[in-house]
Structure formats: structure tokens, C-alpha cells
MDTraj code that builds the backbone (N, CA, C; nanometers):
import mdtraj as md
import numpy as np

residues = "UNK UNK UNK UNK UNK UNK UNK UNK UNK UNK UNK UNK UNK UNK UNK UNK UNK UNK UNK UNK UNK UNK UNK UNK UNK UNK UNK UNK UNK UNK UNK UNK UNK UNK UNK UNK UNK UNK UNK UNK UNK UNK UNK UNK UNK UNK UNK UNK UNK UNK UNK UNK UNK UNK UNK UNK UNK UNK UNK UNK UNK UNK UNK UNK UNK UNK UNK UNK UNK UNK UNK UNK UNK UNK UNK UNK UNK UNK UNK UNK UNK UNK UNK UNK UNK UNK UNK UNK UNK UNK UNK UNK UNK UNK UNK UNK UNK UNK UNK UNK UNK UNK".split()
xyz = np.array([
    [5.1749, 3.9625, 4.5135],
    [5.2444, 3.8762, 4.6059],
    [5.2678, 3.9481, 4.7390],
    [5.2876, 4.0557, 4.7110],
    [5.3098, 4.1431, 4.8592],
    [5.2201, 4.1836, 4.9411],
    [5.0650, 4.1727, 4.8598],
    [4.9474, 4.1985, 4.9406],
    [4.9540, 4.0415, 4.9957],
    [4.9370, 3.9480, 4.9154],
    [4.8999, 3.8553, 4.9926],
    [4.9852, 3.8161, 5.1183],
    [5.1326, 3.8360, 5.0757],
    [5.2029, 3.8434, 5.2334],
    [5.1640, 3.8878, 5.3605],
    [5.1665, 4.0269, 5.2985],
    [5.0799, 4.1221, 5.3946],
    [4.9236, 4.0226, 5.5137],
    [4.8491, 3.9925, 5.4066],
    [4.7225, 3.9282, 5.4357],
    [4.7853, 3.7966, 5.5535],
    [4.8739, 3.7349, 5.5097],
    [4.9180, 3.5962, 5.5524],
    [4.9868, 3.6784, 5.6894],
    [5.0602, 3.7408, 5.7217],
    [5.0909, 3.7986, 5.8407],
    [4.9914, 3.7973, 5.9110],
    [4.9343, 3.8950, 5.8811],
    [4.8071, 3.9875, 5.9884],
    [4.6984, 3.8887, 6.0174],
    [4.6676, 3.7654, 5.9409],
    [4.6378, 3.6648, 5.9571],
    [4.7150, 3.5461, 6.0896],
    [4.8068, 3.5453, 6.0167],
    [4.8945, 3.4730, 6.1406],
    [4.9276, 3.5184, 6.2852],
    [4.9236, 3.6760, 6.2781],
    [4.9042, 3.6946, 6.4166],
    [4.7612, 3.6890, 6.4600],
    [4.6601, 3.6790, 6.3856],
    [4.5354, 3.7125, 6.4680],
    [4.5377, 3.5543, 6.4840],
    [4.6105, 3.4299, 6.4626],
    [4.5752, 3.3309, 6.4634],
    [4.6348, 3.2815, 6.6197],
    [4.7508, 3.3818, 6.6955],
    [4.7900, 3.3672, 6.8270],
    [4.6993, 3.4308, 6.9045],
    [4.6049, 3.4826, 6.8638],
    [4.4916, 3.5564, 6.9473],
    [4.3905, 3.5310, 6.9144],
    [4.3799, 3.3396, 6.9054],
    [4.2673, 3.2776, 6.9139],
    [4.2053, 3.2658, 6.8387],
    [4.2101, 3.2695, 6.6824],
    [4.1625, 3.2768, 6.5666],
    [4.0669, 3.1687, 6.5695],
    [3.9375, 3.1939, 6.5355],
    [3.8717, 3.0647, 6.4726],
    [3.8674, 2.9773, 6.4142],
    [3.8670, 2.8358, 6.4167],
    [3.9244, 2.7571, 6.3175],
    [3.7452, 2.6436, 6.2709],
    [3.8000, 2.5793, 6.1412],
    [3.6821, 2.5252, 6.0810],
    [3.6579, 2.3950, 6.1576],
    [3.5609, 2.3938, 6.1595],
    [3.4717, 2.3046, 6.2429],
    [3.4203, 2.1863, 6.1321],
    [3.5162, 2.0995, 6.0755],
    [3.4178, 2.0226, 5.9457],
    [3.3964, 1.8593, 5.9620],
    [3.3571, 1.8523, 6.1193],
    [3.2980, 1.7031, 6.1947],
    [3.1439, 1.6543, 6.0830],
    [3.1121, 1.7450, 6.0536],
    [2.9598, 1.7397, 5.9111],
    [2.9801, 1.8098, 5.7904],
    [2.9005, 1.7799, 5.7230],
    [2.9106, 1.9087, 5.5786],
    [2.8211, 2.0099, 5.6479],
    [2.7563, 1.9952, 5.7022],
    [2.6454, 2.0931, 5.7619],
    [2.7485, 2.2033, 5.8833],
    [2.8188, 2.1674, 5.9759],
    [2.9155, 2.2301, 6.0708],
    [2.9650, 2.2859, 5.9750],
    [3.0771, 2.2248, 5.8612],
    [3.1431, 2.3035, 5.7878],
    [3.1311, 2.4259, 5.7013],
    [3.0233, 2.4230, 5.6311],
    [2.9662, 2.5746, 5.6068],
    [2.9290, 2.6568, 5.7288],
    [2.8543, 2.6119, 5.8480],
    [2.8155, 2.6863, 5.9161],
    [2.9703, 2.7739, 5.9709],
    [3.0568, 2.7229, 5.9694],
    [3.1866, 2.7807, 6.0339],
    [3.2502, 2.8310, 5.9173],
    [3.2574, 2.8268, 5.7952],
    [3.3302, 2.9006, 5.7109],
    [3.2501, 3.0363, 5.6586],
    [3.0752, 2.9988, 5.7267],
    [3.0429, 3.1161, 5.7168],
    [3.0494, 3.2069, 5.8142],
    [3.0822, 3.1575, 5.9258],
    [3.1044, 3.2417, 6.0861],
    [3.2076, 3.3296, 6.0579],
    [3.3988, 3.2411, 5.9657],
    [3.4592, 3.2910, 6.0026],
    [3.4601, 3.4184, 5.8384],
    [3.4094, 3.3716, 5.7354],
    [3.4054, 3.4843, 5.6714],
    [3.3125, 3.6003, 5.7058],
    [3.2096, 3.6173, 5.7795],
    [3.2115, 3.7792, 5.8415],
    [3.2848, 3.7831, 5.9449],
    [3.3879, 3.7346, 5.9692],
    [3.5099, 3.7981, 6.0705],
    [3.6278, 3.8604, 5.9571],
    [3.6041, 3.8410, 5.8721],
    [3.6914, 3.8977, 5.7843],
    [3.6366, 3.9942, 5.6977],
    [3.7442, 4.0782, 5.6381],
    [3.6902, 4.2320, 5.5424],
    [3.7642, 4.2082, 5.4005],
    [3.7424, 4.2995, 5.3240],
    [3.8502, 4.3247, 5.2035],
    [3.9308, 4.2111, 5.1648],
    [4.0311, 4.2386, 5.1476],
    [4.1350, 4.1542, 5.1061],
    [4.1721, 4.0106, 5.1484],
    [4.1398, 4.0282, 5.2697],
    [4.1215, 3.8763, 5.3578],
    [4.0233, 3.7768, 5.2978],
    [3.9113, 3.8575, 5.3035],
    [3.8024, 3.7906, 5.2983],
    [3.7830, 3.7169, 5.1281],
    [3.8190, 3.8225, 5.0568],
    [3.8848, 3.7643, 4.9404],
    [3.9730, 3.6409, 4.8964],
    [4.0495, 3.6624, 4.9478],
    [4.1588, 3.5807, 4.9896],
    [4.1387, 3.3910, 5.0582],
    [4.0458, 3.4416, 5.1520],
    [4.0112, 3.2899, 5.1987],
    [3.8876, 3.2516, 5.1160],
    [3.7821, 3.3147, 5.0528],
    [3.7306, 3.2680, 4.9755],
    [3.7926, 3.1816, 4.8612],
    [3.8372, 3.2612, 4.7703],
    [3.9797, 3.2021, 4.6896],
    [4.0177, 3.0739, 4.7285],
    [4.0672, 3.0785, 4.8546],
    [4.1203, 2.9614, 4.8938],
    [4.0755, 2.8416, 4.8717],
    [3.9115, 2.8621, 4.9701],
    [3.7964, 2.7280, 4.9887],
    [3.7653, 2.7344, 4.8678],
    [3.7611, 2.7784, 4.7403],
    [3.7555, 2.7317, 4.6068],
    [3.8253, 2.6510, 4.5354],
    [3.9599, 2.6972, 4.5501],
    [4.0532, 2.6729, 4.4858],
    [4.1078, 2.4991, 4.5722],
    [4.1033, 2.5094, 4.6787],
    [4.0763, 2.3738, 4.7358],
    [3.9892, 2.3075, 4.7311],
    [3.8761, 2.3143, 4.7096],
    [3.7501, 2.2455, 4.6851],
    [3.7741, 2.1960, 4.5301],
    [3.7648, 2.2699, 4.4012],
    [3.8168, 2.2374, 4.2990],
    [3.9304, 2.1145, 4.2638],
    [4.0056, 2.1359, 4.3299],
    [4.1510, 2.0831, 4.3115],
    [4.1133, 1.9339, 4.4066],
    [4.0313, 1.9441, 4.4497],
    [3.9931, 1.8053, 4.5297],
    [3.8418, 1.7401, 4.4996],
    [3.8217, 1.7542, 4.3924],
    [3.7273, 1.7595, 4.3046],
    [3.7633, 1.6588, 4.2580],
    [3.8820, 1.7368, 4.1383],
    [3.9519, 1.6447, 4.0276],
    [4.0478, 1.5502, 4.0869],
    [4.1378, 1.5411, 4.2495],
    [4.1720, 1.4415, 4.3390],
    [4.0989, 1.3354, 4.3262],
    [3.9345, 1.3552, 4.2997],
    [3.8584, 1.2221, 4.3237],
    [3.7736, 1.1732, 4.2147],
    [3.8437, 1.2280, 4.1309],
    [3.7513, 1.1875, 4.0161],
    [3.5991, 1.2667, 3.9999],
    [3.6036, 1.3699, 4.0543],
    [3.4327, 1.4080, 4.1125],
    [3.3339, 1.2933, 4.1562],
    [3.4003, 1.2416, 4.2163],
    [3.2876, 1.1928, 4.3339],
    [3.2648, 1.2646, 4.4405],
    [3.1325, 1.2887, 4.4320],
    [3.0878, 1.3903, 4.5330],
    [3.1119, 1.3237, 4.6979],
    [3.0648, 1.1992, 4.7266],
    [3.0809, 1.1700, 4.8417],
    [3.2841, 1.1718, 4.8784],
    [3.3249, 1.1432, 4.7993],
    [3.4936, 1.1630, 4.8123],
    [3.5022, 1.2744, 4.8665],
    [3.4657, 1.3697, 4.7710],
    [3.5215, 1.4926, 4.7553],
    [3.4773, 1.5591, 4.8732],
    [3.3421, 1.5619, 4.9484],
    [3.3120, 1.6041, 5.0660],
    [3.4352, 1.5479, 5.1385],
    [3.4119, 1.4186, 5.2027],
    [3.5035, 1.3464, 5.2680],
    [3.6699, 1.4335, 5.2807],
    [3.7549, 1.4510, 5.1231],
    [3.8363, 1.4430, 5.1549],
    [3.8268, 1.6222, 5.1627],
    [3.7673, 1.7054, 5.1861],
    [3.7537, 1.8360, 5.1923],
    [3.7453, 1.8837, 5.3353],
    [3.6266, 1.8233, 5.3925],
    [3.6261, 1.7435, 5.5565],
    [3.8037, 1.7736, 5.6300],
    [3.8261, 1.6573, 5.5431],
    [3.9505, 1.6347, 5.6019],
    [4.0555, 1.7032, 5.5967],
    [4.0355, 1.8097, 5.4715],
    [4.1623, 1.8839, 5.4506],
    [4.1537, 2.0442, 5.5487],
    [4.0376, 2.0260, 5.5598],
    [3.9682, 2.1820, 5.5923],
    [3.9621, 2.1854, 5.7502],
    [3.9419, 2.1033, 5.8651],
    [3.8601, 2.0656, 5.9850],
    [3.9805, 2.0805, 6.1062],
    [3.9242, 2.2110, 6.1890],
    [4.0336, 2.2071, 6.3105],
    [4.1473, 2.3491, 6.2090],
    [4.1186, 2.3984, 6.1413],
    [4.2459, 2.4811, 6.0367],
    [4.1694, 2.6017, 6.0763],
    [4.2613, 2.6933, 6.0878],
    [4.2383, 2.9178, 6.1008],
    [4.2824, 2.9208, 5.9689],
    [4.2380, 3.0409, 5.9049],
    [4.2354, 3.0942, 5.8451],
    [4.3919, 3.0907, 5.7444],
    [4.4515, 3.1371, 5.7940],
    [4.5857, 3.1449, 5.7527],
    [4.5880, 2.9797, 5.7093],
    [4.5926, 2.8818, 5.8089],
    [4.6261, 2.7103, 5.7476],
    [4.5997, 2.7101, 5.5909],
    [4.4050, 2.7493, 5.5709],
    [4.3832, 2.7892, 5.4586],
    [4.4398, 2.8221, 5.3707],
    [4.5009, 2.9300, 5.3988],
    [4.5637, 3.0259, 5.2968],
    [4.6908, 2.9355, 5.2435],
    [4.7286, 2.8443, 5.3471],
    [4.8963, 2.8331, 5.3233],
    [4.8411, 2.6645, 5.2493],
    [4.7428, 2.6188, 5.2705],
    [4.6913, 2.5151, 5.1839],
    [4.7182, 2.5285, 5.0626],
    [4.5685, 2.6354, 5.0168],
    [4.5843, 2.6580, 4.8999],
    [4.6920, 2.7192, 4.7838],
    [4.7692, 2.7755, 4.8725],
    [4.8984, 2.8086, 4.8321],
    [5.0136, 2.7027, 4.7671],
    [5.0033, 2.5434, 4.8418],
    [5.0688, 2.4669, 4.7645],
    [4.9631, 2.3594, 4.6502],
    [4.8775, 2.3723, 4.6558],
    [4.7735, 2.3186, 4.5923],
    [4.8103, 2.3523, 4.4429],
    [4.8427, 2.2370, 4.3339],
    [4.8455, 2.2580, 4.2372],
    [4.6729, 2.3057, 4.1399],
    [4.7216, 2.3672, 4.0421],
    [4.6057, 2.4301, 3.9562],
    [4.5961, 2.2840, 3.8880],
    [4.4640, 2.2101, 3.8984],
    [4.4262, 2.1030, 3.8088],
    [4.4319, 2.0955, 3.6996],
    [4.4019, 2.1788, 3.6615],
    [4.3854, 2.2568, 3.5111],
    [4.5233, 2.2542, 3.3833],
    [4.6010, 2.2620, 3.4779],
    [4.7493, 2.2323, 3.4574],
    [4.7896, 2.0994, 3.4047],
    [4.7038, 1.9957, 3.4761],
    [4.7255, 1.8461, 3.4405],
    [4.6631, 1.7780, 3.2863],
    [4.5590, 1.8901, 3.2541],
    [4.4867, 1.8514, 3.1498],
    [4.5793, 1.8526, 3.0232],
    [4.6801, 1.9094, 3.0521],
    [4.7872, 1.9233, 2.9168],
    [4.8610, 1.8166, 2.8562],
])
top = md.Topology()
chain = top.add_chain()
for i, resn in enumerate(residues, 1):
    res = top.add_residue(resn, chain, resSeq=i)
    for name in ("N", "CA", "C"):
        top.add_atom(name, md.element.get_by_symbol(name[0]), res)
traj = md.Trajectory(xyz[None], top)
């Protein structure tokens, strides 16, 4: 918990110094920019926001029943115009789906 704090700081300030944010107007823009902004990131970060775009992608998966055209759509929407940190603080309230199966 304290690394990831850590991460979410140093994140949040690089996000007042113009941080890159996702570009997800296409599915095609949207990878191209989540792959831009993951080699701007190292270690733990980079970890970290990976994690994220998983763990949100997943969880909005099962939002739509897996419909793929949904699930783009509402991923689009959750992801587009967001730095890094937004990410982070997304997936952070994002329940584990997995959880619901019980």
C-alpha cells in the first residue's frame, strides 16, 4: 500500500507537468497512446498502470455481459482524455468481478 502511494504521488505530480493523457476517440488511437504512455514509464509505475488497464478492462467486460462491441465502447469511455494517475485512481475503486460470482 505504501509503494503504491508512493507511485500515485510521483504520478500526480508529473501529471502538473503535463502528463500524457489517453487518447481513446478509436480502439486503434487507444492502444497507440497507452502504448506511448507505457514507455514513459519504468518499474513500479509501469507495473502499476498496466495492472490498472487490466483490471479495468476485465471488470468492464463482465459490466457488459462480454459484449465485445460494449465493452470497447464503454472502455473508450472510461479510459479517453485520463493521465496516468486518473488510471490508477480508477482502478482503485473498481470492484474485483470475481467477487460477484459468490
Amino acid at each position: 500500500m505504501k509503494k503504491l502511494m508512493i507511485i500515485l504521488i510521483s504520478l500526480t505530480l508529473l501529471t502538473a507537468c503535463g502528463e500524457k493523457k489517453i487518447d481513446a476517440s478509436t480502439t486503434e488511437s487507444l492502444q497507440n497512446s497507452v502504448q506511448e504512455i507505457s514507455k514513459s514509464l519504468n518499474g513500479d509505475e509501469l507495473k502499476a498502470f498496466q495492472q490498472a488497464i487490466v483490471k479495468i478492462s476485465v471488470a468492464t467486460a463482465f459490466e457488459t455481459k462480454g459484449d465485445e462491441v460494449k465493452t470497447q465502447e464503454a472502455i473508450k469511455n472510461k479510459l479517453d482524455g485520463k493521465t496516468v494517475a486518473e488510471v490508477l485512481e480508477i482502478a482503485e475503486k473498481v470492484e474485483n468481478p470475481l467477487n460477484k460470482l459468490d
